[in-house]
LUMNUKOL-148100 format. One record per residue: residue in three letters; x, y, z of N, C-alpha, C in turn. Coordinates in steps of 0.1 Angstrom, whole numbers, padded with zeros to 4 digits, always signed. Each point is the difference from the previous one (the first is absolute). Example, Ala and Ser with C-alpha at 12.3 -4.5 7.8 and 13.67 -1.06 7.14 Angstrom:
// LUMNUKOL-148100
ALA+0132-0057+0078-0009+0012+0000+0009+0012+0000SER-0004+0011-0007+0009+0011+0000-0008+0011+0008
//
This chain:
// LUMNUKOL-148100
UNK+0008-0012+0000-0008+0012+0000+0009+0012+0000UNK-0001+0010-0009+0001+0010+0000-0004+0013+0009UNK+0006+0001+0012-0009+0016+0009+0003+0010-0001UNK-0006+0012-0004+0006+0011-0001-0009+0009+0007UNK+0007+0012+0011-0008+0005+0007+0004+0014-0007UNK-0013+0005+0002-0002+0016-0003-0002+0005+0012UNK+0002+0015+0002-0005+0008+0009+0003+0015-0004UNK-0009+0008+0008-0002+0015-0001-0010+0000-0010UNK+0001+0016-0012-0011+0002-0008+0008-0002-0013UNK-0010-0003-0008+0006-0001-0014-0013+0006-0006UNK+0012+0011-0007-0011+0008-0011+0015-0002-0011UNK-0008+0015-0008+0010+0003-0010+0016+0003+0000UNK+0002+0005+0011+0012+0002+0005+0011-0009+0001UNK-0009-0016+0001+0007-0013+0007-0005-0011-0014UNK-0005+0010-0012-0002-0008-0008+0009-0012-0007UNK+0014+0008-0004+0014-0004-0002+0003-0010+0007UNK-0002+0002+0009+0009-0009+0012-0013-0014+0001UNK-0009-0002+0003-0008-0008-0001+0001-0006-0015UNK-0001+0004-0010-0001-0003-0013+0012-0012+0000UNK+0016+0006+0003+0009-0008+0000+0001-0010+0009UNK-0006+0001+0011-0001-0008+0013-0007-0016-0009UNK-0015+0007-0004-0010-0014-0008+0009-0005-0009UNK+0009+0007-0008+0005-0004-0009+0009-0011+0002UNK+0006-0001+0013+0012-0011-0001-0007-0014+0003UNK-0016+0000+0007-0007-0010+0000-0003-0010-0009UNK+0008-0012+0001-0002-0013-0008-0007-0002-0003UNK-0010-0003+0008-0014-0009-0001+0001-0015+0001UNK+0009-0006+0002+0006-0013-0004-0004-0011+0009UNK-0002+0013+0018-0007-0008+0007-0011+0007+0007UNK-0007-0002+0011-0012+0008+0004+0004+0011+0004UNK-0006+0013-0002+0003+0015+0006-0007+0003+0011UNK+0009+0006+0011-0009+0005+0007-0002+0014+0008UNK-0005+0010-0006-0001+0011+0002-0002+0004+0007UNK+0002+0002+0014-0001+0007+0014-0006+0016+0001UNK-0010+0002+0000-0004+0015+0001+0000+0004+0013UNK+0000-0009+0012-0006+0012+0012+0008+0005+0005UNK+0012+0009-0005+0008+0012+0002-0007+0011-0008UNK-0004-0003-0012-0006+0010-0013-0010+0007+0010UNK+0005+0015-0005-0012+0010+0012-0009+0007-0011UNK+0002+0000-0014-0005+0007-0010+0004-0006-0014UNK-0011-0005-0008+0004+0004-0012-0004+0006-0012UNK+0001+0005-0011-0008+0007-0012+0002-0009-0010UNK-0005+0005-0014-0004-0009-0010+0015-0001-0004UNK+0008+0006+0001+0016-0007-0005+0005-0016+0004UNK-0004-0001+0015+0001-0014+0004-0011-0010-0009UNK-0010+0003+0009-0008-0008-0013+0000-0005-0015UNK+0004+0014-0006+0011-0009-0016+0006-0006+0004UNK+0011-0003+0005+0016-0005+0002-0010-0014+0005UNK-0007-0001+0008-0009-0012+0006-0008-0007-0013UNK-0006+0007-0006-0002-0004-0008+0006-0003-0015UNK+0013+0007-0007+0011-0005-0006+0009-0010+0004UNK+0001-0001+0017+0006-0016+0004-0011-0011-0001UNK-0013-0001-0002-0005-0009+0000-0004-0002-0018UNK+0004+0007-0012-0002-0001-0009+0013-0006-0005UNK+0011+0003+0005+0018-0004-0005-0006-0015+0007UNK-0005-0003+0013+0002-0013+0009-0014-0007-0006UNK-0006+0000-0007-0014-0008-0005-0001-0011+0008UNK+0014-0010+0006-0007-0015+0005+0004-0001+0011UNK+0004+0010+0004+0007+0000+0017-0007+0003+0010UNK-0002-0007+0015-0007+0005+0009+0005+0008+0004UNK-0010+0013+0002+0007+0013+0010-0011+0000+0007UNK+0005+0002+0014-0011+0004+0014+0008+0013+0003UNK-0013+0008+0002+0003+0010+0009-0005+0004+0011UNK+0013-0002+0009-0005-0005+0016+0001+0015+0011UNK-0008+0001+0007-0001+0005+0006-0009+0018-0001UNK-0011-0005-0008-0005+0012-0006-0006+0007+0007UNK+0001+0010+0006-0014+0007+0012-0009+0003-0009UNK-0013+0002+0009-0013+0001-0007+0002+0009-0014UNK+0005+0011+0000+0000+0010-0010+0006-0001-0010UNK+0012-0008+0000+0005-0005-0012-0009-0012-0009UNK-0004-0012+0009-0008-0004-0004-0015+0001-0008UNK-0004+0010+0006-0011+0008-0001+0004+0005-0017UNK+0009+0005+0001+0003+0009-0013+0003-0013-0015UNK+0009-0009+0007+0002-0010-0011-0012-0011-0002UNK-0005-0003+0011-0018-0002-0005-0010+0008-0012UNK+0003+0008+0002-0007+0011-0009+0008+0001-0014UNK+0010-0001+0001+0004-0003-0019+0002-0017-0003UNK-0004-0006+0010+0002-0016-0006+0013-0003+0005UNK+0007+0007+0010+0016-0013-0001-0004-0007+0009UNK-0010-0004+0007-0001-0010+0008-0002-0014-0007UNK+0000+0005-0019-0001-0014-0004+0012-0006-0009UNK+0006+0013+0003+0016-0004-0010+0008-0001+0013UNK-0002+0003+0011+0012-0007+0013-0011-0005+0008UNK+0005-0010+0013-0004-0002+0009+0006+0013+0012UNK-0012+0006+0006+0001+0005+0010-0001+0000+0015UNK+0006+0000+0009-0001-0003+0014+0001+0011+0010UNK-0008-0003+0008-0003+0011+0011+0013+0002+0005UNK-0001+0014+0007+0010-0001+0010+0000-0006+0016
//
């Protein structure tokens, strides 16, 4: 398994750096995306979220540790069906 923890806010500012961060992600084995450090995020993350799940088509990614509002938000455009999401 693959873990990779995020934390703080990611907008546009942290686009770069997240962009290359997803990028070195294999996919080779399960991913697991740790959010409950993440205090904010805008639609820049959510591309990059959703551009890693379009580059990874057959790989499991969970994204673990979502508080209500992130999940709330990725409910509402559908990634709750292109990742598995877990409470915090």
């Amino acid at each position: 398994m693959e873990r990779i923890e995020l934390h703080g806010e990611y907008d546009l500012s942290r686009k770069e750096e997240l962009a290359a961060f997803l990028a070195s992600v294999s996919g080779k084995k399960p991913i697991v995306l740790d959010v409950t450090r993440v205090t904010y995020v805008d639609s820049s993350f959510l591309n990059e979220l959703g551009m890693l799940r379009s580059r990874l088509k057959n790989a499991r990614i969970t994204l673990q540790g979502a508080k209500p509002q992130l999940r709330r938000v990725l409910s509402l455009l559908g990634f709750d069906t292109l990742f598995e999401i877990l409470d915090a």
